[in-house]
N, C-alpha and C positions, 0 to 999 in steps of 0.2 A: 516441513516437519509438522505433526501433527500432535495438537495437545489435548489430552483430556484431563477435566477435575477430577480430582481424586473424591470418591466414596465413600462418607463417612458413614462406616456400619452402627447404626443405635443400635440398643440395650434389644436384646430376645428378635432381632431382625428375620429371625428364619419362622416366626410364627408372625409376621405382620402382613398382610395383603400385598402386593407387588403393585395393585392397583390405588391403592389407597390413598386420599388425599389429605395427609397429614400435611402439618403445616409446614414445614421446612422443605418438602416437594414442592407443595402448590405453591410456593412462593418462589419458588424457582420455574419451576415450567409456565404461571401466569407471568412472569418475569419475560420468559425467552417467547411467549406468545405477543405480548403487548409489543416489545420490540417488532418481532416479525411483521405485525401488523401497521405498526409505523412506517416499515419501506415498504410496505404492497400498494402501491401505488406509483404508478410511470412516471410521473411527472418528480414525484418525489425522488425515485431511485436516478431520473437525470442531472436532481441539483447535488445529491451525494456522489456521484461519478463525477459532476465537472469538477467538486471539492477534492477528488484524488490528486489531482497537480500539486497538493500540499499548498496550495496560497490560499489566501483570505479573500471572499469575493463580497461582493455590495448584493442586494436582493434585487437593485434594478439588472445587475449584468447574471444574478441566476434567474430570472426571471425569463430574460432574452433566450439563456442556451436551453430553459426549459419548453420555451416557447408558449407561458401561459401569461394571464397579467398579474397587476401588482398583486392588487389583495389579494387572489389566488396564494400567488408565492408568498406572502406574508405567511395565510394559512398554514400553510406546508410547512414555511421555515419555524414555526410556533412549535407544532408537531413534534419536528426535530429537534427542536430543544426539549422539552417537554423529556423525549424520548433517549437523551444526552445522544444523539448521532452526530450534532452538530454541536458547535459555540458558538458564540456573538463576543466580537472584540469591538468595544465602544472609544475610538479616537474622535472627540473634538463632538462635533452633531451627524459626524457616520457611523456607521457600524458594518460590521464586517464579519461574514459568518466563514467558519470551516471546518474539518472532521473534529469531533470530541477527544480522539485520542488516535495513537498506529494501531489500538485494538481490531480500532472502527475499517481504518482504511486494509486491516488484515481480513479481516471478517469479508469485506465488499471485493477482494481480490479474489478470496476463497469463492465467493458465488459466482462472480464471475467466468473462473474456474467451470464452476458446477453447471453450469448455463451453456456453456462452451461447447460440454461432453455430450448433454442431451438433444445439444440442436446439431442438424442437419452440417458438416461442416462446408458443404457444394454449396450449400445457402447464406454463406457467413457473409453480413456487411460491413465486418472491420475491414476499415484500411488498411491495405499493405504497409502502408507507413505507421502505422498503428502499434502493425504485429513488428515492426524491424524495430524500433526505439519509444518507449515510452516514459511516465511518471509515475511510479506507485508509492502515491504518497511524497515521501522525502528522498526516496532512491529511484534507481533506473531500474528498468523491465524489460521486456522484449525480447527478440533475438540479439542485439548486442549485449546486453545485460548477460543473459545467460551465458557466451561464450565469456564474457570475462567473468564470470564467476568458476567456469569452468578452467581458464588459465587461472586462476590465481590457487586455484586446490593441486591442480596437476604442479605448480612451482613450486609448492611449499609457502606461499606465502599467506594462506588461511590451514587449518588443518583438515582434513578429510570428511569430516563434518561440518565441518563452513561454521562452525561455532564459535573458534577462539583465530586471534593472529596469531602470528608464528613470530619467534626471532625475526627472521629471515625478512619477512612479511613486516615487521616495522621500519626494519633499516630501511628496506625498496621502499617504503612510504616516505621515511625523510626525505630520503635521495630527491622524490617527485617533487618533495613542497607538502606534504600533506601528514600536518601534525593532529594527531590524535589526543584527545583529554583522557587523560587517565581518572580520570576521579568521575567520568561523567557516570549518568546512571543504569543510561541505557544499556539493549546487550551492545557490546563491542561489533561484535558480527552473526549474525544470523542468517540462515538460509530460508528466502521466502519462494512458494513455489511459485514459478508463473504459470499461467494460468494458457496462454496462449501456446507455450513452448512444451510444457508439464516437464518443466527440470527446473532446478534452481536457479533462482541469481541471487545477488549479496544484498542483505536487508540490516536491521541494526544500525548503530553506528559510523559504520564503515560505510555502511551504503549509503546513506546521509552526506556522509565528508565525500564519498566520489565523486556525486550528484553536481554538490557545489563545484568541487576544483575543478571537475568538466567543463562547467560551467563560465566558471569564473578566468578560464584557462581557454575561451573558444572553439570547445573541443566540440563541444552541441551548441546546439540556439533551441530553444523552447518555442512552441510554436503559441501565441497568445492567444488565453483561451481556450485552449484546450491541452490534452495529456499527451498528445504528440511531440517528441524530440527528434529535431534532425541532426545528422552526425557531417560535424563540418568537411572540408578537404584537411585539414588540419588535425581533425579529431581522429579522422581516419589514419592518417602518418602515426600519432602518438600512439593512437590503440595498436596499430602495429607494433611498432618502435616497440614500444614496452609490451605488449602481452601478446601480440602475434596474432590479432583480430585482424580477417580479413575482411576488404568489402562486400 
């Protein structure tokens, strides 16, 4: 699903320059420039990629998967903050960086996405394991991701839009073990495209709670270190069982 801000028309707009660098543009487009220029750089968009797994990482282990050194990645992760891409969570005499928000890790899917389309797909270096189960962010990705986004619309248990649960779709969640907070903030369910597949799978709330009870349920093992999930013998039984995922 794709969002756009809405436009707010000023006062006499049809008599003002289209080009014109009033303030309330330029403050927005020097905005989305300074961003942009915060990730143009390789090194940097590798330590926001290994931040997709949604955990907290040290700057010596981003440092490693950037493959540069310290101060280097100090630089970077400065940058990043600076740039809200990132945070710093300070426990004890560590600290620990990760995405700023799911804006961030939405925005980094989308390119991804975008990257995808323009390159060569006979040249592609993603791992096949990459493209079968992943991390985006706080939920799953990949080709498992999508077919169970895709069971869960075709049952009734998200609605057609992958936006709200269904009746239906809460009961089958108790049944599993998998209680939902009503009060929480986020959306409940959301459709995020992936990027590898270009169809949906479940993002939100839900996609969060799956992520873990997967998890927490040995349905996946997370591969450390990086955004690869593998899908156990077990995971595989359940994803059947329940939503008719094959391997």
């Amino acid at each position: 699903m794709v969002f756009i801000d809405e436009l707010i028309d000023g006062p006499n707009l049809s008599k003002q320059n289209p080009c014109s660098t009033e303030s309330v543009n330029y403050s927005q487009e020097t905005d989305m420039a300074a961003l942009a220029a915060a990730m143009s750089d390789a090194s940097r968009m590798k330590i926001l990629c290994a931040l997709m797994d949604g955990k907290a990482w040290t700057a010596t282990e981003l440092s490693a998967v950037a493959e540069i050194g310290a101060s280097t990645t100090s630089a970077h992760l400065s940058r990043l903050l600076k740039a809200n891409l990132v945070t710093c969570l300070s426990q004890g005499r560590h600290r620990y960086f990760r995405l700023y928000s799911h804006s961030i890790a939405s925005l980094l899917e989308t390119m991804m996405g975008v990257t995808s389309q323009v390159s060569n797909p006979s040249h592609s270096k993603v791992p096949k394991e990459l493209l079968k189960a992943r991390t985006c962010y706080d939920h799953l990705a990949g080709e498992v991701a999508v077919k169970l986004y895709d069971s869960l619309t075709a049952n009734g248990w998200i609605d057609s839009e992958g936006s709200d649960l269904t009746a239906q779709g809460k009961e089958k969640l108790l049944q599993l073990g998998i209680l939902l907070d009503a009060k929480t903030k986020r959306k409940k369910c959301c459709p995020c495209l992936d990027w590898s597949e270009r169809k949906f799978h479940v993002g939100g709330y839900l996609g969060a709670s799956l992520l873990n009870f997967f998890e927490s349920h040995h349905w996946i093992e997370r591969v450390p270190g990086y955004r690869e999930v593998v899908i156990t013998q077990k995971g595989y039984q359940e994803l059947h069982r329940h939503f008719l995922i094959n391997q």
